[in-house]
C-alpha positions as CSV (number, residue, x, y, z in Angstrom):
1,X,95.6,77.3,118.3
2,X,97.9,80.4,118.6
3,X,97.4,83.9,117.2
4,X,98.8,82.8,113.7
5,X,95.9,80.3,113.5
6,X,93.2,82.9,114.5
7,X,94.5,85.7,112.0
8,X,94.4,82.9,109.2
9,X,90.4,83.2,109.6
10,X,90.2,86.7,110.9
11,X,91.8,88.6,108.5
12,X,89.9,87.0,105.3
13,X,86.4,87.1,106.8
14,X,87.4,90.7,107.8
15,X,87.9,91.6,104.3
16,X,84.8,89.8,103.3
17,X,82.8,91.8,105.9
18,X,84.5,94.9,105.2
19,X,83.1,94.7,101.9
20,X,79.7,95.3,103.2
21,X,80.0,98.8,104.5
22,X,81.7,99.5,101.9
23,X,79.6,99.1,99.6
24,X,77.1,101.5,101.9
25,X,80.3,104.1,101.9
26,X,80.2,103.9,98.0
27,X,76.6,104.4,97.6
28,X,76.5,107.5,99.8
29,X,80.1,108.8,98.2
30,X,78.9,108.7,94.6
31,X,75.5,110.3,95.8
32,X,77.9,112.8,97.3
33,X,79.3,114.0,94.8
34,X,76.2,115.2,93.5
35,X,75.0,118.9,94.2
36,X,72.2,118.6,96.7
37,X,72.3,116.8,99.7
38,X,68.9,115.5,99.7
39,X,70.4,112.7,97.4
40,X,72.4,111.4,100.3
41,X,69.6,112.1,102.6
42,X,67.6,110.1,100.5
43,X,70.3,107.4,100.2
44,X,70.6,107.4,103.7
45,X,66.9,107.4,104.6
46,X,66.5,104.1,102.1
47,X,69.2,102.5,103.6
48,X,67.7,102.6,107.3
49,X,64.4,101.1,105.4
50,X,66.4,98.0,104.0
51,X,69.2,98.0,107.0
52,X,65.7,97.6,109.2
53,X,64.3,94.6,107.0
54,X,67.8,93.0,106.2
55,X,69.0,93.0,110.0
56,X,65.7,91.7,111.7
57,X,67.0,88.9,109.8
58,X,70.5,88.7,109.8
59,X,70.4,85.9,112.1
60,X,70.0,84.0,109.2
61,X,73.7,84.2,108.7
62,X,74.9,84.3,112.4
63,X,72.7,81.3,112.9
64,X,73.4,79.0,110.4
65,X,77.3,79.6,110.6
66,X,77.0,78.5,114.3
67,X,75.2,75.4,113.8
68,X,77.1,74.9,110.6
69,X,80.4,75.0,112.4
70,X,79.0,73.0,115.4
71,X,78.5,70.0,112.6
72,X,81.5,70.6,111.1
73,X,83.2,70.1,114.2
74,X,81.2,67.1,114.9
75,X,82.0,65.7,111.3
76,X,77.8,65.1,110.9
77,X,77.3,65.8,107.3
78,X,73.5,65.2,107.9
79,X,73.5,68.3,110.2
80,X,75.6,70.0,107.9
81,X,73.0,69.8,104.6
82,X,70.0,70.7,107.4
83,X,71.8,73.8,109.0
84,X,71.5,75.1,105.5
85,X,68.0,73.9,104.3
86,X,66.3,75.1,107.2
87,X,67.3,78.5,107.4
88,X,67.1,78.9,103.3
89,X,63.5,78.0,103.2
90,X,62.9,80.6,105.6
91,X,65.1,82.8,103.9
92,X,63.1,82.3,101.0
93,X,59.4,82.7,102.5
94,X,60.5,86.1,104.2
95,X,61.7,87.5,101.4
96,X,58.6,87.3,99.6
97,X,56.4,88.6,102.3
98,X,58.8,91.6,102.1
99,X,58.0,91.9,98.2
100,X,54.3,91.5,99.1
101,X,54.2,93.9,102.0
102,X,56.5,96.6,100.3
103,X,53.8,99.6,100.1
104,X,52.7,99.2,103.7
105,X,56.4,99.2,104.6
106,X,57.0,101.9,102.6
107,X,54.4,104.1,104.3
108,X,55.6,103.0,107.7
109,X,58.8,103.8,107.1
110,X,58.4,107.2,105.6
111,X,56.1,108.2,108.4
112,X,58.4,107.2,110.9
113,X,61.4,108.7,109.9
114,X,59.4,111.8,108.5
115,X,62.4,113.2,106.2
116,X,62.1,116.8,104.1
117,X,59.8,116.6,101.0
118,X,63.2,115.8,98.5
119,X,64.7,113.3,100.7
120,X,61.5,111.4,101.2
121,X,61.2,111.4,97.3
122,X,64.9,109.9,96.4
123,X,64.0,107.4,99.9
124,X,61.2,106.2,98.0
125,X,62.9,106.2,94.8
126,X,65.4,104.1,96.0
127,X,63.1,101.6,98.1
128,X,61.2,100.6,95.2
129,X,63.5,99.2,93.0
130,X,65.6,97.8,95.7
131,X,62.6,95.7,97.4
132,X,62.7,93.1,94.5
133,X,66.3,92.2,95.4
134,X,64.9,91.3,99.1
135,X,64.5,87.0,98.5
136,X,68.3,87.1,97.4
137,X,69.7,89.2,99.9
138,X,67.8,86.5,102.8
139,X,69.1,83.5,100.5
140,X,72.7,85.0,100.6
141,X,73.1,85.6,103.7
142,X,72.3,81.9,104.3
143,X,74.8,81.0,101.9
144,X,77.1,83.0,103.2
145,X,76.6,82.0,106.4
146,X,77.1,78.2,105.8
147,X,80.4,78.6,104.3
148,X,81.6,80.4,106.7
149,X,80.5,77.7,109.5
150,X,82.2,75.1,107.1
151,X,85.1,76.5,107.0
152,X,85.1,77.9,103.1
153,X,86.3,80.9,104.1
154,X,87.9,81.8,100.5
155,X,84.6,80.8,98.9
156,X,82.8,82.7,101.2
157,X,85.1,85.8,100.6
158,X,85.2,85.8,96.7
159,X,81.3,85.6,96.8
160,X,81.2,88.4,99.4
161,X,83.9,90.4,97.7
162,X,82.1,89.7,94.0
163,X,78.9,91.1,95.1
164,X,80.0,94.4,96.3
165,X,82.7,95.5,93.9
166,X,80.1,94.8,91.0
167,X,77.8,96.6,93.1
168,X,80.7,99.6,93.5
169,X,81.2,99.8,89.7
170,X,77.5,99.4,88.8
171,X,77.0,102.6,91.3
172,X,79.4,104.8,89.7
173,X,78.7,103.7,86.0
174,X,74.8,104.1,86.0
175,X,74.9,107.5,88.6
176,X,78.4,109.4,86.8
177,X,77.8,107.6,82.6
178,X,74.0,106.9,83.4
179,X,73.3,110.1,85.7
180,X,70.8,107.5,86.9
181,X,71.2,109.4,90.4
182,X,69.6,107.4,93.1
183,X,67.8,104.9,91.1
184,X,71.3,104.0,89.7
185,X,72.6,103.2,93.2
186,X,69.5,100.7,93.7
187,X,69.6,99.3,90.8
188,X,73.1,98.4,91.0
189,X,72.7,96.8,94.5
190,X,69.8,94.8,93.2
191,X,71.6,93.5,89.9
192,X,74.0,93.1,92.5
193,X,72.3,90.7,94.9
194,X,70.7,88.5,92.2
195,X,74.1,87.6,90.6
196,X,75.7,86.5,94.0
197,X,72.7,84.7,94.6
198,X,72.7,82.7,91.4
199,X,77.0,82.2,91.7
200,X,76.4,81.3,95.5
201,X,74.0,78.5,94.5
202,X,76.6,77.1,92.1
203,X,79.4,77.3,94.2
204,X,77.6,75.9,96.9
205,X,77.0,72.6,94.5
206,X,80.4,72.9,93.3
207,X,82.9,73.2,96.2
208,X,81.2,71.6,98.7
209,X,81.4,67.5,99.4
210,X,78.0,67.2,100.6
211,X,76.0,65.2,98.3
212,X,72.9,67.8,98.0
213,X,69.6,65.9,98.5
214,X,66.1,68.2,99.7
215,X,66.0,65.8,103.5
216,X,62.6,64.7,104.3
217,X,60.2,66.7,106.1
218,X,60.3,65.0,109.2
219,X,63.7,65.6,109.3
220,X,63.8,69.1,108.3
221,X,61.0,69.5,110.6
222,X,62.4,67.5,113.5
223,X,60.9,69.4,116.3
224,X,63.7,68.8,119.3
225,X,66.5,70.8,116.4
226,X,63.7,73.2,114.8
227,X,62.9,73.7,118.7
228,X,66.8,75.2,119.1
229,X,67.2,76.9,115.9
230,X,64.2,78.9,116.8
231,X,65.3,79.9,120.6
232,X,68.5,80.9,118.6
233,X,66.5,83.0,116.0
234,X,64.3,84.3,118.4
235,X,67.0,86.1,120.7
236,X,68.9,86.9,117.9
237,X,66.1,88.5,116.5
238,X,65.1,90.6,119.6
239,X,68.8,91.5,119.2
240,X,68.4,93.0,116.6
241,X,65.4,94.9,117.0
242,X,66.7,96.3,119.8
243,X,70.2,97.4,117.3
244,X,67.7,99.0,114.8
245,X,65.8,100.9,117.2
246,X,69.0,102.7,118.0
247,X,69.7,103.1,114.3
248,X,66.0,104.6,113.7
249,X,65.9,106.6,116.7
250,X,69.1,108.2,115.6
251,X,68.1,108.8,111.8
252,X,64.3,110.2,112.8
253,X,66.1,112.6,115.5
254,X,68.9,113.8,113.2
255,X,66.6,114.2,110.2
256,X,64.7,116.7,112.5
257,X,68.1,119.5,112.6
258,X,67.6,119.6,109.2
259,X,68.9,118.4,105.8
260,X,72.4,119.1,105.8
261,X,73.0,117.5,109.7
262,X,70.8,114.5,108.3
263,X,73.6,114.2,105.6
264,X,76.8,114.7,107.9
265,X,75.4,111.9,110.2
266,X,75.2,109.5,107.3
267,X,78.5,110.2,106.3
268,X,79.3,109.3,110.2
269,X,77.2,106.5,110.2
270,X,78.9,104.6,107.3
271,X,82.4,105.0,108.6
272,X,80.9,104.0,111.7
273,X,79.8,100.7,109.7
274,X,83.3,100.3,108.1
275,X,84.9,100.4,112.1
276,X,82.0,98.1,113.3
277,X,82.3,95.3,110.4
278,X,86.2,95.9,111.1
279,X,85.4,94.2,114.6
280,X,83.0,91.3,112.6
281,X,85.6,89.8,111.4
282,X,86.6,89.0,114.4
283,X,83.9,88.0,115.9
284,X,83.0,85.6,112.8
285,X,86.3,84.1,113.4
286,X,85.5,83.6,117.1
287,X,82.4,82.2,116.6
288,X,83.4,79.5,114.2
289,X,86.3,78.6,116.3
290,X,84.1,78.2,119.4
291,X,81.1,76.5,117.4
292,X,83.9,73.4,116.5
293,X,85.0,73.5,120.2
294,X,81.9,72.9,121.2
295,X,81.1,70.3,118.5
296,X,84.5,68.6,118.8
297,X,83.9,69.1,122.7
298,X,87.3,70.7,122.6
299,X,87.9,72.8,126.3
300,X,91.0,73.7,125.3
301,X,90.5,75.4,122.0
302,X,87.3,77.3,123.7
303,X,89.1,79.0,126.4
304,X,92.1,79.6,123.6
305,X,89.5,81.5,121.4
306,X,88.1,83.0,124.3
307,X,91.8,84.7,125.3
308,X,92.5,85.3,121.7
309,X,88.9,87.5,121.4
310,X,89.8,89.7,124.1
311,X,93.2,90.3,123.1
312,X,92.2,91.7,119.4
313,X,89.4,93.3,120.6
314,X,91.8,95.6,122.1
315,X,94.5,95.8,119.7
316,X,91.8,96.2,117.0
317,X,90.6,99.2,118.7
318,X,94.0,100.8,119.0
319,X,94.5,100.0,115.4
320,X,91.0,101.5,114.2
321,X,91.2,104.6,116.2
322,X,94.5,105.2,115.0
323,X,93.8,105.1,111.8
324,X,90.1,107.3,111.7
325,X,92.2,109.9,114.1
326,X,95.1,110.4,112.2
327,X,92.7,110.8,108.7
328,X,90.0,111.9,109.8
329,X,89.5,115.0,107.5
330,X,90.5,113.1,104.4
331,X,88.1,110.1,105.1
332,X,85.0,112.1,105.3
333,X,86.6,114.2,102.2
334,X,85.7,110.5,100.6
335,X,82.0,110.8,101.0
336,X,81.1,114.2,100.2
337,X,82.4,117.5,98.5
338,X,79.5,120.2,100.0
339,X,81.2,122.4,102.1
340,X,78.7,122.2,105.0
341,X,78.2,118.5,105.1
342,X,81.9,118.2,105.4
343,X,82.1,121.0,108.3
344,X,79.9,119.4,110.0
345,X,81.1,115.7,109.8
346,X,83.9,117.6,111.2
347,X,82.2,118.8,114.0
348,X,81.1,115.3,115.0
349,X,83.1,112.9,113.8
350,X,85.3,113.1,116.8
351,X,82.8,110.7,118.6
352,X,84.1,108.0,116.3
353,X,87.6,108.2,117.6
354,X,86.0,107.1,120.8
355,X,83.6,104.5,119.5
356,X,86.7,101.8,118.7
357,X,87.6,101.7,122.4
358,X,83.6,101.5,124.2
359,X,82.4,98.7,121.5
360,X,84.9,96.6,120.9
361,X,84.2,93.5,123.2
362,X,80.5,94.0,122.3
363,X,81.1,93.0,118.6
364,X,84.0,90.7,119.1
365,X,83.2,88.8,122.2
366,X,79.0,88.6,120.8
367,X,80.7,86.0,118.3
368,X,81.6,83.6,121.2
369,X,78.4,83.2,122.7
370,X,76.7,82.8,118.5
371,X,79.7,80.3,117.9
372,X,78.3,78.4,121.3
373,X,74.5,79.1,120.7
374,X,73.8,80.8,123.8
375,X,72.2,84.2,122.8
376,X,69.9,85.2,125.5
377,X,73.4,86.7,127.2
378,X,73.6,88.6,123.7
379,X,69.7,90.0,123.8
380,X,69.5,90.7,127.3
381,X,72.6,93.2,127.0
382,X,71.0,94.7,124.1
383,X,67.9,95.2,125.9
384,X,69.9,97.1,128.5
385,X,72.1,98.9,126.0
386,X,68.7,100.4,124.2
387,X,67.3,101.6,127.7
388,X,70.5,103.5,128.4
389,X,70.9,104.8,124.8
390,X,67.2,106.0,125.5
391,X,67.8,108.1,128.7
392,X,70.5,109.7,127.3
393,X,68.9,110.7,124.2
394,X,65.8,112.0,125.9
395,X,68.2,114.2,128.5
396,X,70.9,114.8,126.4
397,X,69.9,116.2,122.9
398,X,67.4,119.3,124.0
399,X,70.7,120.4,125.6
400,X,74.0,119.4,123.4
401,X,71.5,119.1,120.3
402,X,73.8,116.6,117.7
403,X,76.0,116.3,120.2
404,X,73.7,115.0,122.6
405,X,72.6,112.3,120.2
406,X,76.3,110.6,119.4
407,X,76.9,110.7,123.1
408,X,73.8,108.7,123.1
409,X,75.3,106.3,120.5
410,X,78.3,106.1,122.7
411,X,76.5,105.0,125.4
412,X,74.8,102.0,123.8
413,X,78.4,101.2,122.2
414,X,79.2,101.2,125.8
415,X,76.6,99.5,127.3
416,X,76.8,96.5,124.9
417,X,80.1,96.0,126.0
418,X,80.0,96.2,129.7
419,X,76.4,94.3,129.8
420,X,77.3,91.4,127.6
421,X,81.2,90.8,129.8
422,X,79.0,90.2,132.9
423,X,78.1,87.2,131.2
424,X,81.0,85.5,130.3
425,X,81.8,83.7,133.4
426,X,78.0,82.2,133.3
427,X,78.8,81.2,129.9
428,X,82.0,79.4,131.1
429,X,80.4,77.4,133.9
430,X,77.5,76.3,131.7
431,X,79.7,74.8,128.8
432,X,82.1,73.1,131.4
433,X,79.2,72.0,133.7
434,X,77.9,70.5,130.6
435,X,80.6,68.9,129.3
436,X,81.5,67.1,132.6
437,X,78.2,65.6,132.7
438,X,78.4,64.8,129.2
């Protein structure tokens, strides 16, 4: 494999990631434009309630395209149909508890994050319409995720792409023709997610060579695989928890300096997204490349994508902070047209220029130790990550107040790095100790 061969993956499942902040960006730009920031406040405060949900589960993607590539590079089409079933009956039962639970969630939420009377109200508006999406978001993350392990990377991206630009144009038709305001935004996103779904499930049948028959129980059940896929979930989920208490530590302090800094900070946050999904493209290519080393038992095209990771890690930074530096001012000009909000995205939004450069073997190399299956490396730098992001907020913000809490952020983007490196090495010696005894 040479860097040709990586970019031929990379570069698609970039765009197909990208799409995902975006459509974030696009729900707080056309909420922008609207004369009060509460509505992005609002936007933004919902958002954190579904990002919370969504990402306790995103291992549902991460997951199944491991194991999915893993038995693609085995050529074990009975693994492949049960990396898929597995995960979508879970995705499936969650989603439903979420639709059950939604008013204690809800309450949780709001008394957590404790936003201004207005922004609560457009949070809440926004919540309830968007909870009845949450089975099909879980189920296409799955489906997503299994294409992307099998290699179907141009399904994968015109499913990906699909959802969010009919998302985008639902947005803007039902809040600027509608004037809809924040109920528009959900109820484009959930229109949105229930289409994909249904198209996902078709194209699944469609394109894929797999003759699809429900396996019996004891074989979805097999306890040795449901045994792994769990330690997988597991770590991936504590991950996870660990990424959205940073996320809800940062909201709940910033909606405390008031309206207008709450807004700013979303605007921050989302091109923060776009930079970090920029990176997940990567990392999603890695990952699949590793998981058919491994189940091809390939050494050479391991250590390949492992040199390959690093090296557009770093050029992807360059690239990234480039880009954000040299546009800064009209990017954020994007998202909002209050005065303030923008004078004070300003202000802060030279921590992004930074962010590139401290994160960027986080997210890319994270997707060669999902691609292998070996995520307690991944949770135990996260772990560490959210201590140091902790510290710094607690000692930082009473003195540098917003600033304080981005250098915060920083840190963590930092410390996710330099934590999860350490453990490459071990990583190494336990796939090539394995394989020699194998």
């Amino acid at each position: 494999m040479n860097h040709r061969a990586y970019l031929a993956l990379a570069i698609p499942l970039t765009i197909s990631t990208m799409t995902t902040p975006l459509l974030g960006a696009v729900d707080t730009a056309v909420v922008g434009q609207l004369p009060d920031p509460a509505y992005i406040g609002g936007v933004a405060v919902g958002s954190i309630i579904f990002n919370t949900l969504y990402w306790l589960f995103g291992f549902l993607r991460v997951s199944t395209s491991a194991f999915a590539a893993q038995a693609n590079g085995a050529n074990d089409q009975a693994q492949g149909t049960l990396a898929l079933f597995r995960p979508f009956l879970l995705a499936v039962i969650v989603g439903l508890c979420f639709i059950l639970l939604q008013w204690p969630i809800e309450y949780a939420a709001l008394t957590l994050i404790a936003p201004e009377a207005d922004v609560s109200k457009f949070a809440m508006e926004y919540f309830r319409i968007r909870i009845w999406g949450a089975p099909f978001t879980l189920m296409n993350y799955v489906i997503l995720g299994w294409l992307m392990g099998m290699s179907k990377i141009k399904i994968s991206l015109f499913l990906q792409v699909f959802m969010n630009v009919l998302n985008m144009g639902l947005a803007i038709l039902f809040v600027h023709v509608f004037s809809l305001a924040v109920k528009g935004v959900a109820m484009a996103t959930l229109i949105a997610e229930i289409t994909a779904c249904l198209i996902g499930l078709l194209l699944l049948m469609k394109a894929s060579p797999i003759q699809w028959k429900i396996p019996p129980v004891g074989t979805l059940i097999d306890s040795h695989s449901m045994k792994k896929m769990f330690i997988v979930n597991r770590d991936l989920f504590i991950r996870t928890i660990c990424l959205l208490a940073v996320f809800n530590l940062f909201t709940a302090k910033g909606a405390s300096f008031g309206t207008e800094l709450l807004a700013a900070n979303a605007v921050l946050i989302q091109i923060h997204y776009i930079m970090a999904y920029f990176f997940e493209g990567f990392a999603n290519a890695s990952s699949i490349f590793v998981g058919k080393a491994i189940g091809s038992n390939d050494e050479k095209l391991y250590k390949k994508t492992l040199t390959l990771s690093w090296q557009w890690s770093i050029l992807s930074a360059f690239f990234i902070a480039c880009i954000y530096g040299l546009f800064q001012e009209q990017i954020i000009g994007l998202f909002t047209n209050l005065p303030r909000v923008i004078e004070l995205s300003n202000t802060y939004g030279v921590w992004l220029i930074i962010f590139p450069f401290v994160a960027c073997f986080g997210l890319v190399i994270y997707g060669v130790f999902t691609g292998a299956t070996e995520i307690a490396p991944v949770r135990n730098s996260m772990i560490y990550a959210l201590i140091a992001y902790i510290i710094v907020q607690i000692t930082a913000t009473p003195i540098l107040d917003n600033h304080g809490l981005w250098l915060a952020f920083i840190v963590f983007s930092m410390g996710r790095s330099g934590f999860l490196v350490m453990y490459i090495s071990r990583l190494n010696k336990k796939i090539f100790h394995h394989k020699q005894e194998s």
